[in-house]
C-alpha positions as CSV (number, residue, x, y, z in Angstrom):
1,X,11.7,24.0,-11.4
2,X,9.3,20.9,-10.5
3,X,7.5,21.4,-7.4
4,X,7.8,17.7,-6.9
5,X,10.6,15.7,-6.0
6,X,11.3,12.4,-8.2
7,X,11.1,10.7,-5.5
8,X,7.6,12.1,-5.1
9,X,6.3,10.4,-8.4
10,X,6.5,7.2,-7.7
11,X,4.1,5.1,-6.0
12,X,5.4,4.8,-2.5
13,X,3.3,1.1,-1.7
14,X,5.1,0.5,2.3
15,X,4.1,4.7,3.2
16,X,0.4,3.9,1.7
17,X,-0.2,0.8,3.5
18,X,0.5,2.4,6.8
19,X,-1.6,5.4,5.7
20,X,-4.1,2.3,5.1
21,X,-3.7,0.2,8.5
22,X,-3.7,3.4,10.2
23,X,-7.4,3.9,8.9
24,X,-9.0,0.7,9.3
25,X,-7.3,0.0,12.5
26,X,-8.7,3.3,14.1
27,X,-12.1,2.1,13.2
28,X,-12.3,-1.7,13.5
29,X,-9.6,-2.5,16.0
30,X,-11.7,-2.2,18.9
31,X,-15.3,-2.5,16.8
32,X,-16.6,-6.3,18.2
33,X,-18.4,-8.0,16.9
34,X,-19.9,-7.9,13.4
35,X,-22.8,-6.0,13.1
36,X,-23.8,-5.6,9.7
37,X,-26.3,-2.4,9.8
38,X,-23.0,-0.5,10.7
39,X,-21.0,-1.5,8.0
40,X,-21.4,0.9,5.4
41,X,-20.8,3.6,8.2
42,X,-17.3,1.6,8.6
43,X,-16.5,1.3,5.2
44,X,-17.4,5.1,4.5
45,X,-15.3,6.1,7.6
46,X,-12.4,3.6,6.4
47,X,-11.9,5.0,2.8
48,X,-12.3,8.9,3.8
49,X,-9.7,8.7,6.0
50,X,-7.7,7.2,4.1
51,X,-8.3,9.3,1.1
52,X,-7.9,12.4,3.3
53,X,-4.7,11.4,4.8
54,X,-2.8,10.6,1.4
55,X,-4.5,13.4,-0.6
56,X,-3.3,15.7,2.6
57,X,0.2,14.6,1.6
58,X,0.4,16.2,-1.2
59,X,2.0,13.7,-3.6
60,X,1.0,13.8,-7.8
61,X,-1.3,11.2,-7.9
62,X,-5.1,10.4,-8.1
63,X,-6.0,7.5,-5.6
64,X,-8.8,5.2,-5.8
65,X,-9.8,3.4,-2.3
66,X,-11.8,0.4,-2.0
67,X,-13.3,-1.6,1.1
68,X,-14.5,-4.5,1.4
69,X,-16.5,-5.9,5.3
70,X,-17.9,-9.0,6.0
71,X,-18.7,-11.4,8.6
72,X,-15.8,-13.7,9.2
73,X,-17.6,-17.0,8.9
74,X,-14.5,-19.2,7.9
75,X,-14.9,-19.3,4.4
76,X,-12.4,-18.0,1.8
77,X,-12.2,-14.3,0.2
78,X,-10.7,-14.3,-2.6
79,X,-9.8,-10.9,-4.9
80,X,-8.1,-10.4,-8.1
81,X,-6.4,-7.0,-9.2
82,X,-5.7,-5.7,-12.9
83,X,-4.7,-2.7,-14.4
84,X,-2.6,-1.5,-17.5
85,X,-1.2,2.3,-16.5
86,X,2.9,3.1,-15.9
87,X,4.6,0.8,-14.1
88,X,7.0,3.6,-13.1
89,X,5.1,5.9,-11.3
90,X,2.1,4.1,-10.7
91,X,1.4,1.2,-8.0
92,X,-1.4,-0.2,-5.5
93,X,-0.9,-2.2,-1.9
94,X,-4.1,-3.8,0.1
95,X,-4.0,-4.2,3.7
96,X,-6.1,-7.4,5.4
97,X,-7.9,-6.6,8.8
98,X,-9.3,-9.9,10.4
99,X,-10.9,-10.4,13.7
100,X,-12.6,-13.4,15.4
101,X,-16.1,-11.7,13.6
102,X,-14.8,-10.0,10.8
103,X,-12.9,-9.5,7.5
104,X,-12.3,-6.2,5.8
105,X,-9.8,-6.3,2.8
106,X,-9.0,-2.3,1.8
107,X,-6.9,-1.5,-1.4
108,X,-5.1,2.1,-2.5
109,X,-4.6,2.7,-6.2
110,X,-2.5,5.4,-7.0
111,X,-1.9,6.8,-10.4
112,X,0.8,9.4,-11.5
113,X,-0.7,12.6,-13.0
């Protein structure tokens, strides 16, 4: 028998983003103001949690995490996302994080394996 449930192999994108607020929020919501010699310690903090919350969960899927800090100076941020893999089982979902001094855009691939 499959030790995973259908339902398990497909890319669950509302569970992930909450796994995904849940991380940055923890870190940033109360981090003011910009301060850029700390944000690589952000960014590292942001995408290990993440990572260690969804891979804790067990599911069949490598993840790939990705974040992205800067100051917020009013300009636009613009990203782009492509990728050719199964459209059945496979999926990605990005959560935005703004404050009055920063922007930090995080995305969650997850691929079927």
């Amino acid at each position: 028998m499959d030790e995973f449930g259908e339902g398990d192999r497909t890319f669950n994108q509302e569970e992930v983003q909450l796994v995904v607020k849940e991380s940055v929020e923890t870190v940033l919501q109360t981090t003011t103001p910009f301060t850029h010699a700390k944000v690589a310690l952000w960014q590292a903090t942001i995408v290990e949690n993440a990572l260690k919350r969804l891979a804790a969960q067990n599911k069949p899927f490598k993840y790939v995490v990705t974040c992205m800090i800067s100051q917020n100076t009013g300009g636009a941020t613009h990203t782009a996302h492509t990728c050719f893999w199964d459209a059945e089982t496979d999926g990605f979902t990005k959560y935005r994080f703004e404050n009055p001094t920063m922007v930090c855009l995080t995305t969650v691939y997850g691929m079927g394996i």
